[in-house]
C-alpha positions in Angstrom: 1.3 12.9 -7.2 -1.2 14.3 -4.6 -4.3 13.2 -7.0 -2.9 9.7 -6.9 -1.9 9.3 -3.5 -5.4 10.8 -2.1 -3.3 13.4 -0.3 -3.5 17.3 0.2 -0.6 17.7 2.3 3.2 17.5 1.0 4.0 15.6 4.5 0.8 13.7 3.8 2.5 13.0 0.5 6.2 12.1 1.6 4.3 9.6 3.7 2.5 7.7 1.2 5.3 7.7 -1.2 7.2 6.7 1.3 10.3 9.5 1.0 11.4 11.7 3.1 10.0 15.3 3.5 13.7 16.7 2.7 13.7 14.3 -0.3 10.1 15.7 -1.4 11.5 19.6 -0.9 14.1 18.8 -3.0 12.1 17.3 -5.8 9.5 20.6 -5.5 13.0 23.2 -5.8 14.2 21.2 -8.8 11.1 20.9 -10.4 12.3 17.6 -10.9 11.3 14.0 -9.6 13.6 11.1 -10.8 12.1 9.3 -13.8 12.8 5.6 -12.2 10.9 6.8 -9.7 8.0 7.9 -11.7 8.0 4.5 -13.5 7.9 2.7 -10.2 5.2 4.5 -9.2 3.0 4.5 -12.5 3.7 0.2 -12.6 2.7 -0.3 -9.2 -1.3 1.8 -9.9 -1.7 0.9 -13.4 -0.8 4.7 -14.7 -0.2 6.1 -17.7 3.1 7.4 -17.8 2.4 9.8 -20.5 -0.7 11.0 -17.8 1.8 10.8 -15.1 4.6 12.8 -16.3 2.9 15.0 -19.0 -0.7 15.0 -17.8 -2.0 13.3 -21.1 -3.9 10.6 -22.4 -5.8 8.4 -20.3 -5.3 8.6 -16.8 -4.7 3.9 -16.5 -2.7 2.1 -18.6 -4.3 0.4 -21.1 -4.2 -3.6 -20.8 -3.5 -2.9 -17.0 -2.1 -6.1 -15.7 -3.7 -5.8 -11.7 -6.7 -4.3 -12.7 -9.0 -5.5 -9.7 -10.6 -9.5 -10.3 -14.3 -8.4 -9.3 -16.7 -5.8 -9.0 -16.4 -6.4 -5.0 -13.0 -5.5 -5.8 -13.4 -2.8 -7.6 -16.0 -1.2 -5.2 -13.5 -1.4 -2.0 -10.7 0.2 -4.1 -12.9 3.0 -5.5 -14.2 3.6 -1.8 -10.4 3.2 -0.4 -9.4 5.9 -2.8 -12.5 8.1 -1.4 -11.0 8.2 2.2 -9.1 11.0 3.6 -5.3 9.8 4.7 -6.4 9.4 8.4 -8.9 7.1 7.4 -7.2 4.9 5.4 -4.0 4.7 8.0 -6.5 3.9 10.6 -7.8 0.7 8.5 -4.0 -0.2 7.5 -3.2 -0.1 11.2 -6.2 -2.0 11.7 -5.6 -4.5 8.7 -2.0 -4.9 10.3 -3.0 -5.2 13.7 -5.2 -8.2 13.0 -2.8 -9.6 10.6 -0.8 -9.7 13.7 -2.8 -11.3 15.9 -3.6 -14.3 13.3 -0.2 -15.0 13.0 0.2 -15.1 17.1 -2.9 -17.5 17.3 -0.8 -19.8 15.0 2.5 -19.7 16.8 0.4 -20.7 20.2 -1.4 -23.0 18.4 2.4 -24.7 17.1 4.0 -24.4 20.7 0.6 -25.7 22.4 0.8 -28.8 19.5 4.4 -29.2 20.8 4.3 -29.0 24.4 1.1 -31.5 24.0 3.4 -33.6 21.8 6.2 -33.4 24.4 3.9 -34.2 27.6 3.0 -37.5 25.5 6.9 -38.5 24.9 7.8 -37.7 28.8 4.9 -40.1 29.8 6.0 -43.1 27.5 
């Protein structure tokens, strides 16, 4: 899970999995992570399960339905998955800081459309 996840850290890996630490202990002392689990996580990357679970085969699924549209594409995923986990939270928070802000400017740009529109109807 660490190799998939970019991670070297089990609290760098409860974080990107998105599960607690005390879930993530548990897993590790039962040898044991729940297979609907593993198949959530192996649909959502395009993994093999048999690579997944029993470390053979080829590491993607073969036919794999969101393989990237472009070599642009391709090229920012293979760099993402180069980045340490600080680096890529830093350009989430950033992607999600300006994703943010765009949807502010459009709220102000409604409510400025409506107080125009409302000026206009108090004049008439």
């Amino acid at each position: 899970m660490k190799q998939i996840t970019g991670t070297k850290t089990d609290a760098a890996l409860s974080s990107a999995l998105q599960i607690s630490p005390q879930t993530l202990s548990s897993w590790k002392g039962r040898d044991s992570t729940p297979y609907a689990f593993c198949v959530e996580i192996a649909q959502a990357r395009g993994l093999s399960l048999d690579w997944l679970l029993l470390g053979e085969g080829p590491v993607l699924r073969q036919g794999r339905v969101d393989a990237p549209a472009n070599t642009e594409e391709s090229s920012i995923l293979a760099k993402w998955r180069q980045l340490d986990e600080e680096d890529r939270y830093a350009i989430q928070s950033a992607l999600e800081e300006k994703h943010r802000l765009r949807e502010m400017e459009r709220k102000l740009s409604e409510m400025a459309a409506t107080l125009t529109a409302l000026q206009h109807a108090s004049k008439s």
